[in-house]
C-alpha positions in Angstrom: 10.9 32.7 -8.8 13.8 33.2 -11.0 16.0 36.1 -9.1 17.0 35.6 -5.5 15.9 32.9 -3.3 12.8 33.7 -1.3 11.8 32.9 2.2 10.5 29.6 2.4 6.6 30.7 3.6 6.0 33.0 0.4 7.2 30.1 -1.8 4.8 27.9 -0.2 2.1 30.6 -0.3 2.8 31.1 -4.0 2.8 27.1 -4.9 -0.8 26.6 -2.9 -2.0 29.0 -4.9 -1.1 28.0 -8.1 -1.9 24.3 -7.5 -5.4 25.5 -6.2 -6.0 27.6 -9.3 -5.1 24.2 -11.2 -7.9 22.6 -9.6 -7.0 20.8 -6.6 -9.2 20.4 -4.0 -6.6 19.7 -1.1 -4.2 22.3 -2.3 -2.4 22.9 0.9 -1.9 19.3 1.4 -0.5 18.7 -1.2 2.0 21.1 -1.0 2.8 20.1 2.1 4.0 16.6 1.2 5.9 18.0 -1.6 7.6 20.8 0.8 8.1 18.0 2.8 9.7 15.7 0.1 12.2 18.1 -1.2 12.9 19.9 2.2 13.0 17.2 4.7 10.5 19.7 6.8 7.1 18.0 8.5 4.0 20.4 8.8 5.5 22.0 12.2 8.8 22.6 10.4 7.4 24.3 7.7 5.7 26.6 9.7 8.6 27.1 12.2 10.6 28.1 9.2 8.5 30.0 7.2 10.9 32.9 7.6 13.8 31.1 6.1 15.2 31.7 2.2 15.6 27.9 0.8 18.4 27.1 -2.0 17.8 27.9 -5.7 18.4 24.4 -6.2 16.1 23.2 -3.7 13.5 25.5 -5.3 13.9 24.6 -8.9 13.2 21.0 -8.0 10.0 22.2 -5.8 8.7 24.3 -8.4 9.4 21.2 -10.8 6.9 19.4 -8.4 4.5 21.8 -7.8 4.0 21.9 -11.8 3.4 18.5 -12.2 0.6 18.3 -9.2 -1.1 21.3 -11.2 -1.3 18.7 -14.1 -3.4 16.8 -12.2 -0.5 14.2 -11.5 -1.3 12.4 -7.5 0.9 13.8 -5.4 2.0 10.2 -4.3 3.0 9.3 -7.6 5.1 12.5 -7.8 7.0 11.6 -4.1 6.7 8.0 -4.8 4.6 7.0 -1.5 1.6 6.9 -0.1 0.9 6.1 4.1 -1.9 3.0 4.6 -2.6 1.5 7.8 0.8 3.8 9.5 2.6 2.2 7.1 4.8 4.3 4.0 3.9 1.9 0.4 6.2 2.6 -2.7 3.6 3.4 -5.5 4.3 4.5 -9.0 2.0 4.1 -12.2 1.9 0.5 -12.3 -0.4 0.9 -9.2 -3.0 2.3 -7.4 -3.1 4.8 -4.8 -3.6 3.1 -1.3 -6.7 5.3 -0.2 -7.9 5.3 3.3 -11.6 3.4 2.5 -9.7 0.3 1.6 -8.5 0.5 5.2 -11.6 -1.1 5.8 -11.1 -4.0 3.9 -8.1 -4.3 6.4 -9.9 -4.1 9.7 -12.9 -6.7 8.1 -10.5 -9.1 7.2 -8.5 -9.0 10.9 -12.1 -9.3 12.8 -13.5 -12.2 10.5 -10.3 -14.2 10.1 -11.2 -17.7 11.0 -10.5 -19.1 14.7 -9.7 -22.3 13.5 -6.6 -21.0 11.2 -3.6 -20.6 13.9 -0.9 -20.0 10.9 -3.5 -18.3 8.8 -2.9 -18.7 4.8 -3.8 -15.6 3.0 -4.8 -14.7 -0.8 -4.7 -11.2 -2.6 -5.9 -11.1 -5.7 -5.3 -8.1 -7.7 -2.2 -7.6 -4.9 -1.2 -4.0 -6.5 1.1 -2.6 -3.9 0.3 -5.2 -1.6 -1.0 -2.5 1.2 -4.0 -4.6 2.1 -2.2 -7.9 2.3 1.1 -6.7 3.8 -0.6 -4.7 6.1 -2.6 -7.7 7.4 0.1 -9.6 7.4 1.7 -7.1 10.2 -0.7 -7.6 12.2 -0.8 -11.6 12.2 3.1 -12.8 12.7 2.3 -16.2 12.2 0.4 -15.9 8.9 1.8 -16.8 5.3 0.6 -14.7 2.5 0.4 -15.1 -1.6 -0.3 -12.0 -4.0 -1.5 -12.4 -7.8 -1.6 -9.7 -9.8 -1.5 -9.4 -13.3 1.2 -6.3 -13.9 4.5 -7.1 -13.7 5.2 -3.9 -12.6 2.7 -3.7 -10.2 4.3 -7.1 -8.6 7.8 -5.6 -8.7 6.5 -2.5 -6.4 4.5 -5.0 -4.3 8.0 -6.8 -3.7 9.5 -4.3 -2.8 7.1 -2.8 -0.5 7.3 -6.3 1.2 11.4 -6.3 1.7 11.3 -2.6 3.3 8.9 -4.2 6.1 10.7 -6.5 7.0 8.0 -9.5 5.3 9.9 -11.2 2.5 9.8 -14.2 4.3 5.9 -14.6 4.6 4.8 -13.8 1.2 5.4 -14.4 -2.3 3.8 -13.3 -5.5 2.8 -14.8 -8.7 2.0 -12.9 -11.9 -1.5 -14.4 -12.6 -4.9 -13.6 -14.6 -7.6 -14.6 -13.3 -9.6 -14.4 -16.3 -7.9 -16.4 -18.3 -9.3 -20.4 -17.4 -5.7 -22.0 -18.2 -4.1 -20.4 -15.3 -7.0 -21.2 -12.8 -4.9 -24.7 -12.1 -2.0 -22.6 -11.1 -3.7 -20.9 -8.3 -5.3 -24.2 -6.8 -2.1 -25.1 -6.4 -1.3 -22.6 -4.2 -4.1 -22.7 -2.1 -5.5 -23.6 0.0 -6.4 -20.4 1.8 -7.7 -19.6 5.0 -8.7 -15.9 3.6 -9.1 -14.3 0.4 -9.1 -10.7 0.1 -9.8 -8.5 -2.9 -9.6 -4.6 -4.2 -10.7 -5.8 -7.8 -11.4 -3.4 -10.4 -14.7 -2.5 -10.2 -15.5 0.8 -12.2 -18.1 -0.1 -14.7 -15.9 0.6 -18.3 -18.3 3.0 -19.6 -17.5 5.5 -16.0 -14.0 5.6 -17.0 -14.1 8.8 -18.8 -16.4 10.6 -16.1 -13.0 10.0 -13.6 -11.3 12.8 -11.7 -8.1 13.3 -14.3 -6.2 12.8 -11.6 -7.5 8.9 -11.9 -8.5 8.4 -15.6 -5.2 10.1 -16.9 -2.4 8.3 -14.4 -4.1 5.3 -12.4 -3.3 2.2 -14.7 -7.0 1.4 -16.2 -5.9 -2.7 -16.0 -7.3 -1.8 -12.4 -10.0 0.6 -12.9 -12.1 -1.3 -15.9 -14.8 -3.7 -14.4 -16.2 -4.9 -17.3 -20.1 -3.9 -18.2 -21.4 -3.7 -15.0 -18.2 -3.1 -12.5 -19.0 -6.9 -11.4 -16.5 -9.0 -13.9 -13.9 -9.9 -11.4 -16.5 -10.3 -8.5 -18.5 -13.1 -10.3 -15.2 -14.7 -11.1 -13.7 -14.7 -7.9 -16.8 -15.4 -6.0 -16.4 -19.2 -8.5 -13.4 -20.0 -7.7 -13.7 -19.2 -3.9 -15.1 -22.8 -2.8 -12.3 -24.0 -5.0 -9.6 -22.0 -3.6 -10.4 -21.9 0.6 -10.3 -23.7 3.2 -14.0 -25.2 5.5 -14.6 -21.8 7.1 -12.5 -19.9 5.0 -13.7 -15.7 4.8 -13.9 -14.0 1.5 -13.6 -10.3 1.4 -14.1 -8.1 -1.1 -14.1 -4.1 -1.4 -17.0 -2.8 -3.4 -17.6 0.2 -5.0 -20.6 2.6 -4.5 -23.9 1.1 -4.6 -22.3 -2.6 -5.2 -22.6 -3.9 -1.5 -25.7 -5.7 -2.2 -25.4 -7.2 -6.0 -21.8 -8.7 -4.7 -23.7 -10.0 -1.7 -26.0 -11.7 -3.9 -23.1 -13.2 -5.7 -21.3 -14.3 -2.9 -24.9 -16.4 -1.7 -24.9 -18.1 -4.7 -21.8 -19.4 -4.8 -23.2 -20.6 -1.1 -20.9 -18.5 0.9 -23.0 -17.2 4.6 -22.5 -15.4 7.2 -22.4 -12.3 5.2 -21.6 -8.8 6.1 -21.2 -5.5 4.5 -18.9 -3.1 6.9 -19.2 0.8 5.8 -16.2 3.0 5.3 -15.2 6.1 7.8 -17.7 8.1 5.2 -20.5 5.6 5.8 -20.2 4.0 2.7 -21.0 0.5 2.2 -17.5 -0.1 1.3 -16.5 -4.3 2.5 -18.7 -7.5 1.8 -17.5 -10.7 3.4 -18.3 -13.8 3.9 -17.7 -17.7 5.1 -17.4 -20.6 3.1 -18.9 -24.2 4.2 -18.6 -27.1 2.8 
């Protein structure tokens, strides 16, 4: 790739390779999104105009790209973005990835939503980008929304995800732990909430280092460690949710593999009923939610 410029099909043929001989298991996918990052060309472009060379420049920054995904970097971190619920998210490493399962968590939280709340006040802990709670948020024009979160960063990409749809107005976010006991007055006084919603961390601490690289090596571990068991933040939130919502208020959480029933057991002890589990696209039990009644 370092003499003349190439038509634009081999240097696409040559990248998929590469990337697949690095180990990824989407490889022309992901070259795709990055053709389509540094050429401006969607997957009918590309192919339209295989047959056309592409600038040195243009291909020095590709092949710049395509070196980092074989390092097992996510391709969204490397274009910056990631699409959830038809919507484009900023991402970067203070985040995770928006993945399509917690889609679900989306759809539970629009059906269950409480009849009763006509300007619906909403709660995300563990915001992240805020994909789940400014995607809901797009669907209900009248509701208000708070996201917590613990990284500052990860609330700075959340912000700005918020301004570039147009919700600024409708939200806020609060850098919060929800572990630590003296700031569990500060997020009363927010509330109270109509819905809570929650991607918490939820890989048991000793998993970590069985991760895809692509995870373990760039996802930030503040939201991939779940203490012991992968249920730390589930049997805290599950406590403070008669605290924290509304007669009737819903609490959802997404759940990990094999977690749907222990949360649900957590969430009946803290009296919450009603309680569902809603599988993912893959048939995974992958959202438990339920009502709270005073």
């Amino acid at each position: 790739m370092t003499g003349q410029s190439v038509p634009l099909g081999i240097c696409l043929e040559n990248a998929v390779t590469k990337v697949a001989n690095a180990g990824s298991s989407s490889p022309q996918f992901d070259v795709e999104l990055l053709c389509e990052h540094v050429f401006g060309l969607d997957r009918t472009q590309q192919i339209m105009k295989r047959h056309e060379t592409v600038s040195k420049h243009q291909e020095t920054i590709f092949q710049a790209l395509v070196d980092r995904r074989c390092n097992a970097e996510p391709v969204a971190y490397i274009i910056g973005e990631q699409e959830f619920w038809s919507l484009p998210f900023r991402v970067n490493e203070h985040t995770l990835i928006p993945r399509p399962d917690t889609e679900t968590l989306v759809e539970v939280a629009l059906k269950r939503i409480p009849v009763s709340a006509w300007k619906p006040r909403l709660l995300d802990i563990g915001v992240g980008s805020g994909c789940v709670l400014l995607s809901i948020l797009t669907e209900l024009t009248e509701a208000i929304g708070i996201g917590c979160d613990i990284s500052t960063g990860a609330l700075e990409v959340a912000r700005g995800n918020a301004d570039r749809l147009g919700l600024s107005k409708r939200v806020e976010f609060f850098e919060l732990d929800i572990l630590n006991e003296q700031m569990i007055d500060d997020l009363k006084a927010l509330g109270p909430f109509d819905v809570i919603v929650s991607n918490p961390p939820y890989i048991p601490d000793a998993d970590i280092k069985d991760l895809m690289p692509d995870v373990k090596d760039y996802e930030p571990l503040s939201a991939l460690e779940g203490g012991d068991d992968g249920l730390l933040f589930y049997r805290k939130i599950t406590q403070l949710a008669p605290l924290l919502l509304n007669d009737g208020g819903l609490l959802a959480f997404e759940v990990g593999i094999k977690q749907s029933e222990d949360v649900a057991s957590l969430m009946r002890e803290q009296g919450l009923t009603s309680i569902e589990v809603k599988n993912d696209l893959g048939g995974v039990p992958r959202v438990v939610s339920g009502y709270f009644t005073e």
